[in-house]
C-alpha positions as CSV (number, residue, x, y, z in Angstrom):
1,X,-60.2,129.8,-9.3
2,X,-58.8,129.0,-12.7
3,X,-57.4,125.3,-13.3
4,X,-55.9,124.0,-16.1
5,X,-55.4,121.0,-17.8
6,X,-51.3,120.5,-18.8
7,X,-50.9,117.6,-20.8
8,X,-47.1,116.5,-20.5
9,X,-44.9,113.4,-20.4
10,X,-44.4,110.8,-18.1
11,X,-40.8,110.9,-19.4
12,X,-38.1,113.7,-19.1
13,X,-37.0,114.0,-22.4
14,X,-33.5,114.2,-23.5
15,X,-33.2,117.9,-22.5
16,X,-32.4,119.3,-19.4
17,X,-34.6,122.1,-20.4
18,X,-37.7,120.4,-20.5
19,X,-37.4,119.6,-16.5
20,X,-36.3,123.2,-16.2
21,X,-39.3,124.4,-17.8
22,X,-42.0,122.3,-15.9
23,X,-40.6,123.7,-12.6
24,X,-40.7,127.1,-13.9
25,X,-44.4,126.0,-15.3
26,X,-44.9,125.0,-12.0
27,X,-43.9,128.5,-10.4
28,X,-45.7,130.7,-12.6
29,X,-48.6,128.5,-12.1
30,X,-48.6,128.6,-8.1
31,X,-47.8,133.1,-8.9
32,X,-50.8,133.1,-10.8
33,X,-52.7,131.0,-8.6
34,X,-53.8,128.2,-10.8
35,X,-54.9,125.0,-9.9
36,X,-54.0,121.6,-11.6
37,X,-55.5,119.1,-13.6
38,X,-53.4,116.0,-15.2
39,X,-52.7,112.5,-15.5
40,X,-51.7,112.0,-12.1
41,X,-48.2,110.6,-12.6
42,X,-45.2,110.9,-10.5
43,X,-43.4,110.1,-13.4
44,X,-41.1,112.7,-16.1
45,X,-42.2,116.3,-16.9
46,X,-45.8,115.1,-14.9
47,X,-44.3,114.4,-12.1
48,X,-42.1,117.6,-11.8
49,X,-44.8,120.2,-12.5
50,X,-47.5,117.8,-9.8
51,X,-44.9,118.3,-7.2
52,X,-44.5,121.7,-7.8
53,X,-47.9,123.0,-7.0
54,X,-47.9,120.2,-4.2
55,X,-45.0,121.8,-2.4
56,X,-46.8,125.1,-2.9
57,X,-49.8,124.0,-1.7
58,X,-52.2,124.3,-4.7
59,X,-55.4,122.4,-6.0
60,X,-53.8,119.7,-7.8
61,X,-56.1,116.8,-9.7
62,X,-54.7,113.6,-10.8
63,X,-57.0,111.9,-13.5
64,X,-55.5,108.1,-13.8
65,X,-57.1,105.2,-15.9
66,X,-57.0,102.0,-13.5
67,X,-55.2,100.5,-16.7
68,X,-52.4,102.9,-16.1
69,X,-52.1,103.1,-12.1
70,X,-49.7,99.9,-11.8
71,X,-47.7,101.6,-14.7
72,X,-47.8,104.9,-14.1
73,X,-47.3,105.2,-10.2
74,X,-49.2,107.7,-9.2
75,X,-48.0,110.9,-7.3
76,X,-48.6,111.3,-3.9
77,X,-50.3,113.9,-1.8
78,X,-52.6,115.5,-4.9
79,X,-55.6,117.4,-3.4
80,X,-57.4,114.8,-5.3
81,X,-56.9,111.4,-7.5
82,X,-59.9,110.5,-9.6
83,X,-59.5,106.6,-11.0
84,X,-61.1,106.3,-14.5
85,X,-62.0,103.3,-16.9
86,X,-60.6,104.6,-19.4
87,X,-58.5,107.1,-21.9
88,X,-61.4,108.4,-23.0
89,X,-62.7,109.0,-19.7
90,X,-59.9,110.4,-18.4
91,X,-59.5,113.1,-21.2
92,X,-63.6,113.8,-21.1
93,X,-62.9,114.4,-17.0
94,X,-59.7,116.7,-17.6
95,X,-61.9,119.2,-19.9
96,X,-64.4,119.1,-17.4
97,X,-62.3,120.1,-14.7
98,X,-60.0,123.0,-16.9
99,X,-60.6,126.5,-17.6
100,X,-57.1,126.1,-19.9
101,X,-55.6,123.7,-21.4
102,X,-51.7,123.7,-22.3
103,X,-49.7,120.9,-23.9
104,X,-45.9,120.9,-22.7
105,X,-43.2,119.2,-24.6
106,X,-44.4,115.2,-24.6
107,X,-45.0,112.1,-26.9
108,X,-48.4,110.9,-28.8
109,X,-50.3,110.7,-26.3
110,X,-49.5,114.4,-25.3
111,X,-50.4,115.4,-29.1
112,X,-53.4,113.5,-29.1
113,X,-55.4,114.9,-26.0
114,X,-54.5,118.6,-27.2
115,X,-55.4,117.7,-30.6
116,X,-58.5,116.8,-28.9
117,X,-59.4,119.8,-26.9
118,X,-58.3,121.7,-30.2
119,X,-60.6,119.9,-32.4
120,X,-63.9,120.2,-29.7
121,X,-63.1,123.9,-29.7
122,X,-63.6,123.9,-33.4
123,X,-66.8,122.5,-33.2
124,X,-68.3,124.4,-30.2
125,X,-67.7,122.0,-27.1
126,X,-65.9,124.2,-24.9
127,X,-64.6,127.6,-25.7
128,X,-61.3,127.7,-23.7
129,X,-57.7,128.7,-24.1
130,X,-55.3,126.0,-26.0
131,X,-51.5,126.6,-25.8
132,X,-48.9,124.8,-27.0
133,X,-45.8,125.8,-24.6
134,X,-43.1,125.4,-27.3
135,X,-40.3,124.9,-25.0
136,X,-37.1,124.8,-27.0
137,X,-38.8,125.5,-30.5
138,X,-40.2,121.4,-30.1
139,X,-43.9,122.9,-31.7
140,X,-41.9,124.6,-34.3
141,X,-42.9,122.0,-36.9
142,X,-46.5,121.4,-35.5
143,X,-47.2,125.5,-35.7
144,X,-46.1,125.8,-39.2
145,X,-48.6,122.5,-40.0
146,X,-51.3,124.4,-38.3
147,X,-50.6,127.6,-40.6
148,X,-50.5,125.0,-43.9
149,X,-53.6,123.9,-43.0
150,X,-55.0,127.6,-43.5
151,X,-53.1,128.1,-46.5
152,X,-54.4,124.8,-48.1
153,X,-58.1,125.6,-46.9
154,X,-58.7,122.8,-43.5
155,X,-58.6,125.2,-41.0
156,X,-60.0,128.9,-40.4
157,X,-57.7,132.1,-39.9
158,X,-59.6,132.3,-36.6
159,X,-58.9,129.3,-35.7
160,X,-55.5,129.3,-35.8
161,X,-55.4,132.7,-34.1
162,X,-57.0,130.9,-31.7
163,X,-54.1,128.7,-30.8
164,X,-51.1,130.1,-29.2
165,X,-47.6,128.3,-29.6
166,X,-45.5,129.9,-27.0
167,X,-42.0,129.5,-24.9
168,X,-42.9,132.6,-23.0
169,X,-45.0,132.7,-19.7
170,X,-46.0,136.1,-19.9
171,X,-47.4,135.9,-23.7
172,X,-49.1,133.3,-22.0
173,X,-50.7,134.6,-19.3
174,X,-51.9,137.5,-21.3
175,X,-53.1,135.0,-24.1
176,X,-55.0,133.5,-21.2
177,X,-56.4,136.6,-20.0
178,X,-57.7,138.2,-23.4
179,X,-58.8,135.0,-24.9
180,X,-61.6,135.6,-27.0
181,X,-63.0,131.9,-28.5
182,X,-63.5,131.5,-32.1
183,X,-67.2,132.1,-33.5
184,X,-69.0,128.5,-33.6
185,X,-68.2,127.1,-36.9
186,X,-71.1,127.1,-39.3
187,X,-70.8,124.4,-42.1
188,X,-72.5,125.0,-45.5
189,X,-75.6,123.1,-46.6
């Protein structure tokens, strides 16, 4: 079984489509019979996708810091709820757990933890997918800094083509399928 790791908001945004787009997540996901990992929120864009594979009876993980339970109320009925210490914790156990990891529409902390898994994939930690699902073009600007950093020499070719911004499932689902990692990155002595 494939899991992955979607990193979204615990708010629902100021669109209509970003709701819309986590239950769709949250359909294709139970279609292509993936399992969940995430934050383990009831709340916004979390909370719509978790109850989504939970109505369809899927593997879903809730990864909460104890800091956050009281704050974040946590969804119920997951397959599992694993209380961590920390944020650091709680983003060491999500890679862990995924095969994939895809960041939905969401605030810092959604950028962070994908910058994160983005960064280790860089440096040979893990060699899984990373998707941005660019719901509604909000990646737009965070793609085009990606394809600066090329230009202006901070970041591989390869590892850019490595990264897949996306509003389409299917483009996703293949990316997912034919991912080839990146070659370890070498440094010069």
């Amino acid at each position: 079984m494939t899991t992955i790791a979607v990193y979204c908001a615990s708010a629902m945004g100021t669109h209509p489509i970003y709701a819309e787009k986590a239950h769709e997540l949250g359909q294709w996901m139970t279609e292509e019979s993936y399992d969940l990992v995430y934050g383990g929120s009831k709340l916004g864009l979390m909370g719509v996708l978790a109850r989504e594979l939970i109505q369809a009876e899927r593997q879903t993980i809730g990864v909460m810091p104890n800091f956050l339970a009281d704050n974040e109320i946590t969804q119920e009925g997951l397959s599992e709820l694993i209380y961590v210490e920390s944020m650091h914790e709680r983003k060491q156990k999500m890679i862990d757990l995924a095969d994939v990891f895809i960041a939905m529409p969401g605030g810092p902390g959604t950028l962070e933890e994908i910058s994160e898994v983005v960064s280790w994939s860089r440096i040979g930690q893990h060699d899984k997918p990373c998707i941005f699902y660019n719901v509604n073009g909000y990646y737009d600007l965070l793609a085009q800094f990606f394809d600066r950093m090329v230009t202006d020499g901070f970041l591989f070719e390869s590892d850019r083509e490595a990264l897949l911004f996306s509003d389409s499932l299917t483009e996703i689902q293949s990316f997912i399928k034919n991912y080839t990692p990146p070659a370890k990155r070498v440094y010069d002595k």
